[in-house]
Biopython code that builds the backbone (N, CA, C, O; Angstrom):
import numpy as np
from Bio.PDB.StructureBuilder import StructureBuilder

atoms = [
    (1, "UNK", "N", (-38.052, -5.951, -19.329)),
    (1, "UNK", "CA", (-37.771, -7.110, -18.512)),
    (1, "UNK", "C", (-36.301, -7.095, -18.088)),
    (1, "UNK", "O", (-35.413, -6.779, -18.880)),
    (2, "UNK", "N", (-36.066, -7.447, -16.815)),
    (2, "UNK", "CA", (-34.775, -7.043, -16.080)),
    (2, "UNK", "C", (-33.730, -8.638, -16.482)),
    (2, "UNK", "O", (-34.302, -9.698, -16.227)),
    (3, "UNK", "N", (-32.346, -8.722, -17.052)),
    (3, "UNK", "CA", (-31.944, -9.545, -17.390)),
    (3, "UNK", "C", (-31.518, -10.191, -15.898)),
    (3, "UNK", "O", (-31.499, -9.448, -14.917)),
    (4, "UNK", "N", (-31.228, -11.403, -15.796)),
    (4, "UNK", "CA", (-31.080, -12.151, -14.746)),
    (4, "UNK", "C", (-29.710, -12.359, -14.269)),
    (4, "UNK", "O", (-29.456, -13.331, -13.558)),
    (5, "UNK", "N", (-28.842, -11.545, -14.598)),
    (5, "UNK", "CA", (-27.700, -10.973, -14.502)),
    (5, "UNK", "C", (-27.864, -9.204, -13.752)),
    (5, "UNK", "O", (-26.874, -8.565, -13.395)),
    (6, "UNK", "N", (-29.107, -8.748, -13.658)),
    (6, "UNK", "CA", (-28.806, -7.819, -13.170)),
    (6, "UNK", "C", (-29.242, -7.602, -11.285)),
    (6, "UNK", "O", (-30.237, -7.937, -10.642)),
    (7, "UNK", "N", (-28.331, -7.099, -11.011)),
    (7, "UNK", "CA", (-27.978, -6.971, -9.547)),
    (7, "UNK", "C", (-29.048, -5.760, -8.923)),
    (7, "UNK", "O", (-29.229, -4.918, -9.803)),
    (8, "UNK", "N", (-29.637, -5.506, -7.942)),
    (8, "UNK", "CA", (-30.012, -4.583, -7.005)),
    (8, "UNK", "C", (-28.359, -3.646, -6.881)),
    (8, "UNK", "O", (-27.195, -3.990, -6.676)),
    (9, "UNK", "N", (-28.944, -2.561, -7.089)),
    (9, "UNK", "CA", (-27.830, -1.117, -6.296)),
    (9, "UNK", "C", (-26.952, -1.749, -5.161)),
    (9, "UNK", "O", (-27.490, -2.433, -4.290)),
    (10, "UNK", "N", (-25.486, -1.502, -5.170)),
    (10, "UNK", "CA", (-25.316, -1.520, -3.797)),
    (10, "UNK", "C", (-24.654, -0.451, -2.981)),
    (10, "UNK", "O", (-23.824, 0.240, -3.571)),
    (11, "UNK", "N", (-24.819, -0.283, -2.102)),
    (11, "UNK", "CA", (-24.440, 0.871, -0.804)),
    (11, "UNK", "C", (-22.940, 1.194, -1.253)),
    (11, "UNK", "O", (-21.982, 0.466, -1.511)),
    (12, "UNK", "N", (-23.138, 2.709, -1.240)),
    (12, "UNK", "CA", (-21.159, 2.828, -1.160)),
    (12, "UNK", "C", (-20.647, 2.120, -0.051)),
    (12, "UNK", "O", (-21.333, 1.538, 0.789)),
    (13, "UNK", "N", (-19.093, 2.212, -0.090)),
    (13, "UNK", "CA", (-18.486, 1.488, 1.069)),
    (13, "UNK", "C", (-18.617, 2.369, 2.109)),
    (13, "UNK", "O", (-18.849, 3.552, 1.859)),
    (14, "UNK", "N", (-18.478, 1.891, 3.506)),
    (14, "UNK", "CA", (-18.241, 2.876, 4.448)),
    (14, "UNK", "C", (-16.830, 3.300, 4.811)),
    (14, "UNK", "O", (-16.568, 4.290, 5.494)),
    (15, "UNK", "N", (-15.657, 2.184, 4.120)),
    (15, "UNK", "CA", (-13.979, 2.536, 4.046)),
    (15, "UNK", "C", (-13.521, 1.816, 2.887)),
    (15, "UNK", "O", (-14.094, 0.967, 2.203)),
    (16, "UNK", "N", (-12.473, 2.281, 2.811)),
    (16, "UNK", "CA", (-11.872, 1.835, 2.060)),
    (16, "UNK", "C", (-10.489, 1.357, 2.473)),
    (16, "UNK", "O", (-9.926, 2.239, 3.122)),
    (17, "UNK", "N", (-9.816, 0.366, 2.334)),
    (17, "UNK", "CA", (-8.472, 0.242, 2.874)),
    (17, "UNK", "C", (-7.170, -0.158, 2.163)),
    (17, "UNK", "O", (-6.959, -1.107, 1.407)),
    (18, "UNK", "N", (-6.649, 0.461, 2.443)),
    (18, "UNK", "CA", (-5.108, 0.400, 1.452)),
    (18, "UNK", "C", (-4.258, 0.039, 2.411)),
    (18, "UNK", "O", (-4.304, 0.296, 3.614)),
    (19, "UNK", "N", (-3.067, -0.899, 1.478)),
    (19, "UNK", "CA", (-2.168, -1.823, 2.829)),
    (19, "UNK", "C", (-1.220, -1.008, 1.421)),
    (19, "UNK", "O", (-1.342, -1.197, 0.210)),
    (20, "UNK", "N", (-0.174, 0.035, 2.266)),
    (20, "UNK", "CA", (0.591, 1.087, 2.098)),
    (20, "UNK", "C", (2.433, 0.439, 2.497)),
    (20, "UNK", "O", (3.524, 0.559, 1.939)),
    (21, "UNK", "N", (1.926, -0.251, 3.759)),
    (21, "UNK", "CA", (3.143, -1.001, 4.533)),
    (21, "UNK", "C", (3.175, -2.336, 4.272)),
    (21, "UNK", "O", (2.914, -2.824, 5.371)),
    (22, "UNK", "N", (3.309, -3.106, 3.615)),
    (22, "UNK", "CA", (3.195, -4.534, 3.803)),
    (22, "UNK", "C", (2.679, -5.116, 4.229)),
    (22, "UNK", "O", (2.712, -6.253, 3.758)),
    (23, "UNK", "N", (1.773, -4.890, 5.447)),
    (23, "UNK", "CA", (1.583, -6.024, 6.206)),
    (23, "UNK", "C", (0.149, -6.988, 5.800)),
    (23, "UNK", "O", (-0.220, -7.866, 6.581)),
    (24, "UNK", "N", (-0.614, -6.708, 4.469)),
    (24, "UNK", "CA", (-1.070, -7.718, 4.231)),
    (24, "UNK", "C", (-0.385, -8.195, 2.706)),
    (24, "UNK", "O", (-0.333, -9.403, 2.474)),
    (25, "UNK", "N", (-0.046, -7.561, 2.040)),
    (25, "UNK", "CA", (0.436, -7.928, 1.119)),
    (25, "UNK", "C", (1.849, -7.398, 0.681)),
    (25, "UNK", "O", (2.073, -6.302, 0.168)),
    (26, "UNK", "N", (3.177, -8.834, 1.116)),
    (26, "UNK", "CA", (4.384, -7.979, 0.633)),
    (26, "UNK", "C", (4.952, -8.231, -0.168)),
    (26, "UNK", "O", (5.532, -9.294, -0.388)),
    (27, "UNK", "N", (4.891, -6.987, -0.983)),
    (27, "UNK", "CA", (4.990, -6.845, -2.326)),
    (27, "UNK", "C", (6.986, -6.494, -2.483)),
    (27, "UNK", "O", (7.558, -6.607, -3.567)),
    (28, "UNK", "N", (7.498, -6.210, -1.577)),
    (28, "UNK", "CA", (8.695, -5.807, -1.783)),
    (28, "UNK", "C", (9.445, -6.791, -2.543)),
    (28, "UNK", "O", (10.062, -6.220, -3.442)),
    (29, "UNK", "N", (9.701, -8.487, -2.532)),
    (29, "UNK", "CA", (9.914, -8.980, -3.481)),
    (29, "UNK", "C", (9.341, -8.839, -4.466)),
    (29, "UNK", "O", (9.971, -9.744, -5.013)),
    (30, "UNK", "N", (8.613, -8.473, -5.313)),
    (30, "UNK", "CA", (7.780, -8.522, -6.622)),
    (30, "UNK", "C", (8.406, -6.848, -7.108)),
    (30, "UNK", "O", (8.536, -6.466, -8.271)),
    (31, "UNK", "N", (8.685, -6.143, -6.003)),
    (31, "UNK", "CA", (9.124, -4.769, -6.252)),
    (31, "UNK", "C", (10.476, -4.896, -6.924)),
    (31, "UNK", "O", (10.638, -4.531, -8.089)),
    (32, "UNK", "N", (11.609, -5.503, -6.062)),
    (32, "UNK", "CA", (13.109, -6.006, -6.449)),
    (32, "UNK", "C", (12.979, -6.924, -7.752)),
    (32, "UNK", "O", (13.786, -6.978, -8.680)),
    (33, "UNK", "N", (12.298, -7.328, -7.674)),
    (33, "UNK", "CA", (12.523, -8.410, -8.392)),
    (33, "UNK", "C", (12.550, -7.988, -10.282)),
    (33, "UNK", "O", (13.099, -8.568, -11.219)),
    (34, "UNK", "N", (11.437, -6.371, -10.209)),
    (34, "UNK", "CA", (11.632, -5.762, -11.451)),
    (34, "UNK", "C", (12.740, -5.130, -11.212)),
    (34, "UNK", "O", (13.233, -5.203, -12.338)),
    (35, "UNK", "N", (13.458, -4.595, -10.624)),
    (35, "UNK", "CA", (14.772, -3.820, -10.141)),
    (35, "UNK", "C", (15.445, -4.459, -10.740)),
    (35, "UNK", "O", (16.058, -3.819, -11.594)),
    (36, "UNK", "N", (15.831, -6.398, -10.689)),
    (36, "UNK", "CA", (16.774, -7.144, -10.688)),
    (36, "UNK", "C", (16.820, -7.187, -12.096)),
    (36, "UNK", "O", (17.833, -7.286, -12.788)),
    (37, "UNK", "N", (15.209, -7.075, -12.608)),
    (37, "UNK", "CA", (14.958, -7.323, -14.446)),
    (37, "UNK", "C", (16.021, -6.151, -14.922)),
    (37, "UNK", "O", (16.941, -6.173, -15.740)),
    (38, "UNK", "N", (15.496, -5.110, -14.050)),
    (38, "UNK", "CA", (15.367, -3.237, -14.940)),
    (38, "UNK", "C", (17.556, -3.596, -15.198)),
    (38, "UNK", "O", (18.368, -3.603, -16.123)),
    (39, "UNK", "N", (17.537, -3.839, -13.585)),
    (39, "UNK", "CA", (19.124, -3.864, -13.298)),
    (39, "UNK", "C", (20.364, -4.621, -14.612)),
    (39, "UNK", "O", (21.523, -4.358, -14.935)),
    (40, "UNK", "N", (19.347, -5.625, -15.051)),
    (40, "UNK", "CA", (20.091, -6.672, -15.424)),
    (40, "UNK", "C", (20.179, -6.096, -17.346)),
    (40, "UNK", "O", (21.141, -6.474, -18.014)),
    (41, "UNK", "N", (19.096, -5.216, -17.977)),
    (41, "UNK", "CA", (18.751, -4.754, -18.898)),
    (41, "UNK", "C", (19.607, -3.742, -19.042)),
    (41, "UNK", "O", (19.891, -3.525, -20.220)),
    (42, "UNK", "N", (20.252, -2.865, -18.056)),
    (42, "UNK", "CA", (21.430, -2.228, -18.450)),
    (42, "UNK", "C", (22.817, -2.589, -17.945)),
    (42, "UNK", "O", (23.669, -1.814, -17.510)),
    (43, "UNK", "N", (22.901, -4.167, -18.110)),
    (43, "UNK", "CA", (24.162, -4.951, -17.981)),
    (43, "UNK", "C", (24.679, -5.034, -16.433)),
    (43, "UNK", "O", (25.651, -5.685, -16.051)),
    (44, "UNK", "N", (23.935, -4.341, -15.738)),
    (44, "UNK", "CA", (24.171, -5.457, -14.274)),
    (44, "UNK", "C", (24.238, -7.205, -14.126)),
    (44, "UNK", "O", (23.562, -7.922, -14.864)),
    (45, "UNK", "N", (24.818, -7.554, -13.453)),
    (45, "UNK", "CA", (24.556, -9.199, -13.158)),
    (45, "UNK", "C", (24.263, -9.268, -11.675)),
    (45, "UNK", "O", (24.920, -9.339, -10.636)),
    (46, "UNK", "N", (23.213, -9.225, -11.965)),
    (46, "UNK", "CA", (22.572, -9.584, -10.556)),
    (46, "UNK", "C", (21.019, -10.395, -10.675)),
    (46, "UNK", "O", (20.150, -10.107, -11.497)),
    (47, "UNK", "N", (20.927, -11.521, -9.583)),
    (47, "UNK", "CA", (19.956, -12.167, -9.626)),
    (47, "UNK", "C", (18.897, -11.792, -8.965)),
    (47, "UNK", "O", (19.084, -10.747, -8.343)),
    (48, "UNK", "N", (17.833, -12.254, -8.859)),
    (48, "UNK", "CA", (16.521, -11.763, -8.109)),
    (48, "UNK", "C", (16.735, -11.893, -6.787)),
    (48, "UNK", "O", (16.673, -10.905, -6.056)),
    (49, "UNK", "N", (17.055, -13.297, -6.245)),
    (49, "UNK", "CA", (17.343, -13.233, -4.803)),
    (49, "UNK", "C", (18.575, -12.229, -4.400)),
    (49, "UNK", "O", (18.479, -11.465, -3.440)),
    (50, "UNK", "N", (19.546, -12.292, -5.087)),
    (50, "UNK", "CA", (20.842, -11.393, -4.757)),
    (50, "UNK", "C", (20.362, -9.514, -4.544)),
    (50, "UNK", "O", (20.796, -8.656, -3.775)),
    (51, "UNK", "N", (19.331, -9.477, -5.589)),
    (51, "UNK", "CA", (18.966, -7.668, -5.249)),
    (51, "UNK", "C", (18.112, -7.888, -4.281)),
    (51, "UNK", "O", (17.853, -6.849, -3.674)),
    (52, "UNK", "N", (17.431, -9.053, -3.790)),
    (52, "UNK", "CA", (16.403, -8.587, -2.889)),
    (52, "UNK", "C", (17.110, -8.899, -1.390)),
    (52, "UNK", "O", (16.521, -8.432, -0.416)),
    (53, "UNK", "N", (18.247, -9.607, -1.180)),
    (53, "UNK", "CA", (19.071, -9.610, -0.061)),
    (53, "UNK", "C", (20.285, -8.093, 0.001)),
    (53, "UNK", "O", (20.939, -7.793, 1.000)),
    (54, "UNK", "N", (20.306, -7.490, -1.077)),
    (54, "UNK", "CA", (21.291, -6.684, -0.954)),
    (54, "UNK", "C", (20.579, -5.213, -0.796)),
    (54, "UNK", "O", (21.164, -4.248, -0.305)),
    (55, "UNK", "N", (19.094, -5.180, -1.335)),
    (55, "UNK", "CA", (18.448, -3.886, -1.580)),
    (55, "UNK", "C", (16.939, -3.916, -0.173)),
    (55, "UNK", "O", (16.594, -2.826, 0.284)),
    (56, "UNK", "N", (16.381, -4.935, 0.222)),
    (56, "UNK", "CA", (15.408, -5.049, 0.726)),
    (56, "UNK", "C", (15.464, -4.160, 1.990)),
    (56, "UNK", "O", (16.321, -4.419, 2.835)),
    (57, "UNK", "N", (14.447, -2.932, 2.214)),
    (57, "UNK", "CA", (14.024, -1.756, 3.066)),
    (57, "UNK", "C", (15.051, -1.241, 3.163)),
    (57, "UNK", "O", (15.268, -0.838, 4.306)),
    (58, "UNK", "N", (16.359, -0.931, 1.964)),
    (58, "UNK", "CA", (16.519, 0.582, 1.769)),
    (58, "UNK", "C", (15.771, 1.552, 0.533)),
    (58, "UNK", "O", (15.109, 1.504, -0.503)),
    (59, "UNK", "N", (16.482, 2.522, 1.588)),
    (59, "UNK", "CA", (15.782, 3.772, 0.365)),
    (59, "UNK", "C", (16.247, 3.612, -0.923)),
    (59, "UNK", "O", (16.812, 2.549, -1.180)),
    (60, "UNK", "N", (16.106, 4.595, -1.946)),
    (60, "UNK", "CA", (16.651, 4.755, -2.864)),
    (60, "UNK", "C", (18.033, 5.210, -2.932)),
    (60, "UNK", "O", (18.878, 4.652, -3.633)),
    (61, "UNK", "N", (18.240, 6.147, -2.258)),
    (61, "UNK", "CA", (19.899, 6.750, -1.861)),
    (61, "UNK", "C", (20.560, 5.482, -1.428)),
    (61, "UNK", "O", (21.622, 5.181, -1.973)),
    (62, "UNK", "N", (20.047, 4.696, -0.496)),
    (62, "UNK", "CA", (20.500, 3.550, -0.090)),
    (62, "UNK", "C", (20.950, 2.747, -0.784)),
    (62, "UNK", "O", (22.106, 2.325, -0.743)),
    (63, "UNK", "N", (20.373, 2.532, -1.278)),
    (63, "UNK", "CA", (20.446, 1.171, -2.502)),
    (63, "UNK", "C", (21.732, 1.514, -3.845)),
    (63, "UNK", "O", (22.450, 0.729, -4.464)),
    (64, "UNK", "N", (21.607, 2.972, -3.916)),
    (64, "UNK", "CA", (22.781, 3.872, -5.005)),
    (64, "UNK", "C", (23.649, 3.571, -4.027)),
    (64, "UNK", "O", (24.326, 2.668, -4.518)),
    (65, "UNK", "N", (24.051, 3.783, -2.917)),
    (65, "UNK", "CA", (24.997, 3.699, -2.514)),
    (65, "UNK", "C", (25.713, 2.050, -2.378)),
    (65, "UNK", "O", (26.944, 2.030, -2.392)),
    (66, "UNK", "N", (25.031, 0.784, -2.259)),
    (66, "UNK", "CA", (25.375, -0.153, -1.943)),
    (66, "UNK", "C", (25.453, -0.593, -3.640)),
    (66, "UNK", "O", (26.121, -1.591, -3.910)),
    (67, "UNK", "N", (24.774, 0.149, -4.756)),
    (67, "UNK", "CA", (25.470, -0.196, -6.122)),
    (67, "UNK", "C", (26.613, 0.324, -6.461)),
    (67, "UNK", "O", (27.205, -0.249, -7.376)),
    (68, "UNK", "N", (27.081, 1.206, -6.014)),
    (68, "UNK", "CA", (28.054, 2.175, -5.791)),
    (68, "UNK", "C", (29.406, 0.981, -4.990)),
    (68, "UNK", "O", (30.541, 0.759, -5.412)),
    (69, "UNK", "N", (28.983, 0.633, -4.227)),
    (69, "UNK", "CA", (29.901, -0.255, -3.932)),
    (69, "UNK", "C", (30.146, -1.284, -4.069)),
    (69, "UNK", "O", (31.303, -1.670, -3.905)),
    (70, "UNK", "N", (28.897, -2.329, -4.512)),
    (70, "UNK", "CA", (29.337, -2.783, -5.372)),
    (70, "UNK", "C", (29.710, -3.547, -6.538)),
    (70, "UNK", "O", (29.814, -4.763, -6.698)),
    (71, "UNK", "N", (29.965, -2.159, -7.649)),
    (71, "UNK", "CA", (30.444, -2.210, -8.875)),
    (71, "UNK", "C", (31.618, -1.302, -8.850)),
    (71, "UNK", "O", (32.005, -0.873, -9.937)),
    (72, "UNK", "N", (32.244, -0.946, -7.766)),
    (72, "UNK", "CA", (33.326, 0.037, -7.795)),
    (72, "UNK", "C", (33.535, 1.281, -8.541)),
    (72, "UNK", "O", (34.310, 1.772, -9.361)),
    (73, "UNK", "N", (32.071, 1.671, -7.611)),
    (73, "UNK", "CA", (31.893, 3.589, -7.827)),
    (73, "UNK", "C", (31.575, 3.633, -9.358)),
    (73, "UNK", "O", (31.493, 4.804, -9.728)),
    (74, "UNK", "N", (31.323, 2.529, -10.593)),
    (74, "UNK", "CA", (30.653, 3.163, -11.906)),
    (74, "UNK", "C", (29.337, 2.020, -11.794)),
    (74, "UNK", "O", (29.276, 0.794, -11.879)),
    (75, "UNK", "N", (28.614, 2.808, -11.625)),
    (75, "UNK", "CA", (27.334, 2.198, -11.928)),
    (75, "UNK", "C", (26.576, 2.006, -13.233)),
    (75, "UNK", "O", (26.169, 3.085, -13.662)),
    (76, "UNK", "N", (26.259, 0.958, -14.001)),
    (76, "UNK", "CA", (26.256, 0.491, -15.243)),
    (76, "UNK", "C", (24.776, 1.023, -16.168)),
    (76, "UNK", "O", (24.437, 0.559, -17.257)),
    (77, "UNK", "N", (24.059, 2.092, -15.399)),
    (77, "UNK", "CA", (22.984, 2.200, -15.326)),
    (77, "UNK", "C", (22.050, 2.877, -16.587)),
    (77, "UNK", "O", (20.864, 3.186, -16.702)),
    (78, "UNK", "N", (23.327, 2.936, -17.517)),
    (78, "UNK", "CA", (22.345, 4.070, -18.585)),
    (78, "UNK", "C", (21.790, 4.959, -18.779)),
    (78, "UNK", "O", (22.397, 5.995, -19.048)),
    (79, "UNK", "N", (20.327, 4.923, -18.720)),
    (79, "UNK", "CA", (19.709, 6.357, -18.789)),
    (79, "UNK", "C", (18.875, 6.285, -17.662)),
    (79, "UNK", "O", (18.055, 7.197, -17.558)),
    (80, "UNK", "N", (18.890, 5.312, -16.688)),
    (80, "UNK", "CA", (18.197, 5.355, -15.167)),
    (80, "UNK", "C", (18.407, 6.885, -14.847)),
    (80, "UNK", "O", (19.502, 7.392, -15.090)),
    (81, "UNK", "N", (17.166, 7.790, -14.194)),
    (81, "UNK", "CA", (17.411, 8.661, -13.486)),
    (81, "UNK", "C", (17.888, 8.672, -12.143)),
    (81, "UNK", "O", (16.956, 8.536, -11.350)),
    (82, "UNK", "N", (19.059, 8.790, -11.576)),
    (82, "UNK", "CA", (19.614, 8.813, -10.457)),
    (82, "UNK", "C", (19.588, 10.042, -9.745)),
    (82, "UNK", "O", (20.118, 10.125, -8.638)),
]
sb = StructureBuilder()
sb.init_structure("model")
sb.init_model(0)
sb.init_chain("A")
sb.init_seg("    ")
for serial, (resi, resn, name, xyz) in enumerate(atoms, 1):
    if name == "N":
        sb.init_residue(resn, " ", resi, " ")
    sb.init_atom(name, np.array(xyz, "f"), 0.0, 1.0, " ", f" {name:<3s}", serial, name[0])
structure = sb.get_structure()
């Protein structure tokens, strides 16, 4: 006897879709915002809004460089791979 919880098969999908760019879901604050945690864990002072106005759609080189400036060229970073 089939429990009344159980479902008929259903069809694979015919796509699948991944939002890669933002545009349904933007995640780039939620991205910074662990940055600001990671940042702050090896003695940065920086706030969530402050990394996400100072870091938001640069690269990674980018972003070294604007920590780079500024904390005056020593970046506080520990064992971050740079």
């Amino acid at each position: 006897m089939a429990k009344s919880t159980d479902h008929p098969p259903r069809p694979a999908p015919s796509f699948v879709l991944f939002d890669c760019d933002g545009v349904l879901v933007d995640s780039e604050p939620i991205a910074l915002g662990v940055v600001a945690a990671s940042l702050r864990e090896c003695g940065v002072d920086i706030s969530d809004d402050r990394c996400i106005r100072e870091f938001a759609g640069l690269s990674q080189e980018a972003s070294i460089r604007v920590l780079t400036d500024l904390f005056g060229g020593e970046i506080p970073l520990g064992g971050w791979p740079i």
